[in-house]
VOVEXKE-819025 format. One line per field, with one value per residue (C-alpha): residue in three letters; residue number from 1; y, x, z. Coordinates in steps of 0.001 Angstrom, whole numbers, plus 500000, padded with zeros to 6 digits. Last residue first. Layout:
! residues N
code	[ala,...]
pos	[NUM,...]
Y	[Y,...]
X	[X,...]
Z	[Z,...]
//
This chain:
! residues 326
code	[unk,unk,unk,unk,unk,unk,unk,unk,unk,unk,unk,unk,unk,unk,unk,unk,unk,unk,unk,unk,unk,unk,unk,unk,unk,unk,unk,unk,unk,unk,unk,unk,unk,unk,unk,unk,unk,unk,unk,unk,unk,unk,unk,unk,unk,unk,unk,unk,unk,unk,unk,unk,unk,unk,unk,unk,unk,unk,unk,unk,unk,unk,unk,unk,unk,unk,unk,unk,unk,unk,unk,unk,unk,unk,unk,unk,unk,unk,unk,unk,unk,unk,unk,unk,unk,unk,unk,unk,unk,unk,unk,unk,unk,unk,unk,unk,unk,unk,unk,unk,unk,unk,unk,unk,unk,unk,unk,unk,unk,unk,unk,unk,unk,unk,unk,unk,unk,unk,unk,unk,unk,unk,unk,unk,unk,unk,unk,unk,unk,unk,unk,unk,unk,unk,unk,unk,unk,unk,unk,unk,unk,unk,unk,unk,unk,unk,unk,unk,unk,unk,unk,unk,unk,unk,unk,unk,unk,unk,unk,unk,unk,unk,unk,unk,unk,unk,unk,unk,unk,unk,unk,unk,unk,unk,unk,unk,unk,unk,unk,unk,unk,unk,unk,unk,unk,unk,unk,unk,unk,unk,unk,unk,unk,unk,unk,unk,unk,unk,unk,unk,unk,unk,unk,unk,unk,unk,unk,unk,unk,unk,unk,unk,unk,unk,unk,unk,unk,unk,unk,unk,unk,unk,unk,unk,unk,unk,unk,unk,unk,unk,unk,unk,unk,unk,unk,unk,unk,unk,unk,unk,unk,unk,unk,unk,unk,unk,unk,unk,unk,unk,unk,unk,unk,unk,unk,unk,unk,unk,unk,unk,unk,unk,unk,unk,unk,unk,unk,unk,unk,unk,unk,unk,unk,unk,unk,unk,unk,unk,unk,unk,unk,unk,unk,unk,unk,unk,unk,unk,unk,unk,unk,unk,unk,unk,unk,unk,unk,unk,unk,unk,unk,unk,unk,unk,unk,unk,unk,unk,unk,unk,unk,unk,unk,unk,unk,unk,unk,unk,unk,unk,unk,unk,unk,unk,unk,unk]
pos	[326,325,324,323,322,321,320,319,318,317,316,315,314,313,312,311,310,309,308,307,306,305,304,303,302,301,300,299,298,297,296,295,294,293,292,291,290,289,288,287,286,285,284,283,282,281,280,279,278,277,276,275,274,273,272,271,270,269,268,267,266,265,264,263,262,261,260,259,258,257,256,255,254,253,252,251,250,249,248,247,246,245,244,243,242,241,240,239,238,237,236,235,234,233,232,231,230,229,228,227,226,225,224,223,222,221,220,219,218,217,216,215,214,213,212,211,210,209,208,207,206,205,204,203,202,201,200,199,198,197,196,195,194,193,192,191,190,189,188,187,186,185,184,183,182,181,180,179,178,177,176,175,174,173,172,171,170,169,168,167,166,165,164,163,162,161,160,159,158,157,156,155,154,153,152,151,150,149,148,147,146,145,144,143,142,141,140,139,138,137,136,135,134,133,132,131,130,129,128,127,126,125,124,123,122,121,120,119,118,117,116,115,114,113,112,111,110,109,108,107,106,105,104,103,102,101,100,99,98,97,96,95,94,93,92,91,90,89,88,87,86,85,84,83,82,81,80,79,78,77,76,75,74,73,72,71,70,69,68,67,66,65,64,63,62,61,60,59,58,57,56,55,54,53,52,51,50,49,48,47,46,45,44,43,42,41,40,39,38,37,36,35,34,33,32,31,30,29,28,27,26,25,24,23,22,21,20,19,18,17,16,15,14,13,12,11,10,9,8,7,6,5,4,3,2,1]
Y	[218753,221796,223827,220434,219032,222731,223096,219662,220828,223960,223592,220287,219951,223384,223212,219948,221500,224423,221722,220029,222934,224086,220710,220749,224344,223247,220022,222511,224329,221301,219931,223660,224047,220611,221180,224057,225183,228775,230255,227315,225457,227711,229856,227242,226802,230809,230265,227553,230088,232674,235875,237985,241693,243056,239984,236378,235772,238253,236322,233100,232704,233542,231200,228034,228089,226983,224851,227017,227291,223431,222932,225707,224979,221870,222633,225202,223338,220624,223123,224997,221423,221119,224219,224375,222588,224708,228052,227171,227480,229618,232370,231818,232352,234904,236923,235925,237407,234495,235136,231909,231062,231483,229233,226498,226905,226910,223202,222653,223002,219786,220701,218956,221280,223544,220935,220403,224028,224441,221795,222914,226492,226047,224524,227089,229974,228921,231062,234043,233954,232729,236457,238428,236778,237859,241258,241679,240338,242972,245870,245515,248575,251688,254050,257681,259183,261870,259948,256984,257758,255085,254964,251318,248924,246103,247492,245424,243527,246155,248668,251585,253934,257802,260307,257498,259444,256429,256116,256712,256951,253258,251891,252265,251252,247624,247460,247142,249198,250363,249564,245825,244836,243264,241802,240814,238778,237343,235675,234417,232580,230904,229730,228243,226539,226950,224092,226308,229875,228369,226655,229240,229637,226343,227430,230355,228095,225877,228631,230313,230486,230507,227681,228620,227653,229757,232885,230998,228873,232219,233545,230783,230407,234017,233631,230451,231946,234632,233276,230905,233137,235712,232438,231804,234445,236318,232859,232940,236740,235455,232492,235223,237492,234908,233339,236832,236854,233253,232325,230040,228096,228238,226289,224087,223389,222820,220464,217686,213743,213385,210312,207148,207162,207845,211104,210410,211258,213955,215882,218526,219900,220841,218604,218997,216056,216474,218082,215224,212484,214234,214597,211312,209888,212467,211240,207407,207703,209872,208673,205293,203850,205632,203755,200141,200886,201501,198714,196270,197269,194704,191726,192168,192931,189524,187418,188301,187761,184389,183375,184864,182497,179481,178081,174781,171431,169924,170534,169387,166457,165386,165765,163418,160791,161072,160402,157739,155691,155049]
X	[327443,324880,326774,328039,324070,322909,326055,324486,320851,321501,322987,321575,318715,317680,317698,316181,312924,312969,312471,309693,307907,308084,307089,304338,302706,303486,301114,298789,298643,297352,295068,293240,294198,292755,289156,288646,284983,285945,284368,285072,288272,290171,289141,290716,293610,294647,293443,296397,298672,298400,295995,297429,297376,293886,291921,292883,289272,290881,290741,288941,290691,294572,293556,291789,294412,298209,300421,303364,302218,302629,305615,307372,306225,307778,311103,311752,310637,313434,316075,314813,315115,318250,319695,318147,321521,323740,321462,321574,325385,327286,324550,322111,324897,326561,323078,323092,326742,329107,331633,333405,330585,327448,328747,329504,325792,324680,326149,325747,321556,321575,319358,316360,313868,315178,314468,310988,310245,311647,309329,306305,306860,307183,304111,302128,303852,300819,297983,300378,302432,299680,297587,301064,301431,297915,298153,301566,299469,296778,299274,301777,303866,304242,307051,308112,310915,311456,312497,309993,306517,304102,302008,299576,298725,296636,293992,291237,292535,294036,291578,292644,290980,291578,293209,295161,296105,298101,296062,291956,292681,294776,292860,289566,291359,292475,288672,287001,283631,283670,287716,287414,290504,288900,285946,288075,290823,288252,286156,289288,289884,286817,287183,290336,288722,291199,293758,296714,295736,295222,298103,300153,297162,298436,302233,300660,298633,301753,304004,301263,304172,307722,309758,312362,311539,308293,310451,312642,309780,307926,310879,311568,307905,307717,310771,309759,306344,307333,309992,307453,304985,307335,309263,305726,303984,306559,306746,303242,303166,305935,303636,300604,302334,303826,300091,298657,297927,297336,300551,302004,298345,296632,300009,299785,296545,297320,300149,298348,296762,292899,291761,293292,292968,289241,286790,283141,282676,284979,283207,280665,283736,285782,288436,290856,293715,297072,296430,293878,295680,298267,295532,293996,297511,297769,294103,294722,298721,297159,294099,293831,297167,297690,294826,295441,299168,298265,295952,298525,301326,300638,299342,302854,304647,303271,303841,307579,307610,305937,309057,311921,310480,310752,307267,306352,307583,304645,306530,309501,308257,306398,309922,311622,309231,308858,312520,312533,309889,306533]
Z	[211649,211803,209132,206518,206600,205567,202520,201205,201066,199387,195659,194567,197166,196459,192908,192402,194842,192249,189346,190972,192010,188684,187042,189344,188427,184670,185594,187213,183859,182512,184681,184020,180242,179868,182128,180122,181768,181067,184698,186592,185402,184117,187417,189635,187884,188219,191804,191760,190344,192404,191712,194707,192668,193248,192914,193404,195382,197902,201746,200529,197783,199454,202070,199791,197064,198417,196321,196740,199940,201039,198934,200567,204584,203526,202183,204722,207642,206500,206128,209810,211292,210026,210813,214726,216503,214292,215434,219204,219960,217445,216560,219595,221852,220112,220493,224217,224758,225096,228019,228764,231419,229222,226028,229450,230560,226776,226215,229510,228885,226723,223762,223022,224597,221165,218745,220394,220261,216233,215308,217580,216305,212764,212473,215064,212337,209951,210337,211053,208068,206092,206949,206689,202989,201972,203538,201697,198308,199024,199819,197180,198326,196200,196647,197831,198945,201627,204168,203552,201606,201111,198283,198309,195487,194616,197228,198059,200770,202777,201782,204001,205859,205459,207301,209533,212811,214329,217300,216632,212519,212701,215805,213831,210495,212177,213974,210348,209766,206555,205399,206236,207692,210821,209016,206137,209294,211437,208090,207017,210711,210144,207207,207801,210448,213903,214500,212588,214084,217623,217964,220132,222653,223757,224095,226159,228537,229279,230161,232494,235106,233621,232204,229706,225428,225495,223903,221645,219843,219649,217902,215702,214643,213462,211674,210215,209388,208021,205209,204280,203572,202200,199566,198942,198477,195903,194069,193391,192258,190063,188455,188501,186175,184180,183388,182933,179527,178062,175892,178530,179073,175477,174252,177159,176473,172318,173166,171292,172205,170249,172344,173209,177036,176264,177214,177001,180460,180746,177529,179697,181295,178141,177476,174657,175318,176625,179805,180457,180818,182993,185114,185381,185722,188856,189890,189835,191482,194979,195775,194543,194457,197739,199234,197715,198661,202606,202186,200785,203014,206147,203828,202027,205382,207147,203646,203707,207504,206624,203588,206116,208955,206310,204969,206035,204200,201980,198349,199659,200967,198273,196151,197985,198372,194255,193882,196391,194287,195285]
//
């Protein structure tokens, strides 16, 4: 054998280097978690876009083909339809109150269990209740307490507040209220709607805000205190920088989630009387008209919105919020 060949059966037979096995380790490591994502997440969204192009009733998905009949006749059905704008600004309406609500909400209960005190531990637990509870459940709760028959809210309204008449909460698309002489109509479903996530989902807000807020050094406050700060200055110049990112990140989160949302404002109005959003819009193309391409494709639209707000705010917002809390 000649020194040539020595030379390269040694090559081939010397062990992997440590970079070539930790190379190997994260490859074996990330192949489930990309097996998984490939399947649930990238397979349906291909699905989908598949389908927005294509005519699709439900009784054709099994016999539908990448290469079918491709046109923009769904999303031609989906921005002429009546009622598509309507329920696009109704969806923004919920989401920017919904998530509005709940970081207010979450902010001030964050503030108010931040000191020890006894029972402290009991209340923060109670706080969680509305996320960890069945969303079912807590639905059910909220019509039978609204209901206008036998609801407890319109009890306490005629027994305290001298209500003539009970209210529909969820029933009514609109309610006259009259304020110093004037009179105007509030969006009573879609405010019940909004108070109903604001309250199921303020827990969220709370444990990020809570854990932001254990995190600052007490001096910081302590020496705030000592040159005079009032409490509201306080909060303004001392605690509010420290909370801005946290309150950016909540905010971009708790506005994907609702802007997305279906199951609470279904289960609470069914999209009637003013709170039809856009995913219940989906969810009716799909189960009373069987159009399984207007359906994936007006949640495409609903994603290219989303997408394009999201832009916005990291173009225009997300730099100013880094420059406060630095």
């Amino acid at each position: 054998m000649s020194t040539a060949e020595t030379g390269t059966t040694t090559r081939r037979k010397s062990p992997p280097t440590v970079s070539e096995r930790e190379n190997r380790a994260g490859l074996a490591f990330v192949s489930p978690t990309f097996l998984v994502v490939l399947v649930v997440v990238v397979v349906p969204i291909l699905w989908t876009v598949l389908l927005a192009f294509q005519y699709a009733k439900l009784v054709d998905i099994q016999q539908m083909s990448l290469f079918g009949n491709w046109s923009l006749e769904n999303f031609d059905k989906v921005f002429g339809s009546p009622g598509f704008w309507t329920s696009l600004g109704t969806t923004l309406v919920y989401t920017v109150g919904s998530t509005a609500g709940s970081l207010l909400l979450g902010l001030v209960a964050a503030l108010a269990l931040r000191r020890p005190f006894r029972g402290r531990g009991l209340m923060r637990g109670s706080m969680l209740l509305p996320y960890v509870a069945p969303v079912v459940a807590v639905a059910f709760v909220w019509e039978v307490a609204l209901s206008p028959q036998y609801g407890i809210v319109n009890e306490w309204g005629a027994r305290l507040l001298g209500w003539d008449r009970p209210i529909a909460f969820l029933s009514a698309r609109s309610y006259e209220v009259s304020l110093f002489g004037a009179h105007f109509d509030l969006p009573l479903a879609l405010l019940t709607v909004i108070a109903f996530e604001t309250w199921r989902y303020f827990p969220f807000a709370f444990l990020f805000l809570l854990a932001r807020l254990q995190a600052v050094p007490d001096g910081i406050e302590e020496a705030a205190k000592v040159d005079g700060a009032t409490p509201s200055q306080r909060f303004r110049y001392v605690l509010l920088p420290q909370l801005m990112p946290v309150i950016a990140l909540l905010s971009v989160l708790r506005f994907i989630m609702t802007f997305n949302k279906f199951d609470d404002v279904y289960l609470l109005t069914g999209g009637g009387a003013g709170t039809e959003v856009v995913a219940v819009r989906v969810y009716d193309f799909l189960t009373s008209r069987y159009d399984v391409g207007a359906a994936a494709a007006q949640a495409l639209v609903l994603a290219a919105i989303l997408m394009v707000l999201l832009g916005l705010y990291f173009t225009f917002f997300a730099k100013k919020v880094e420059e406060e809390a630095s």
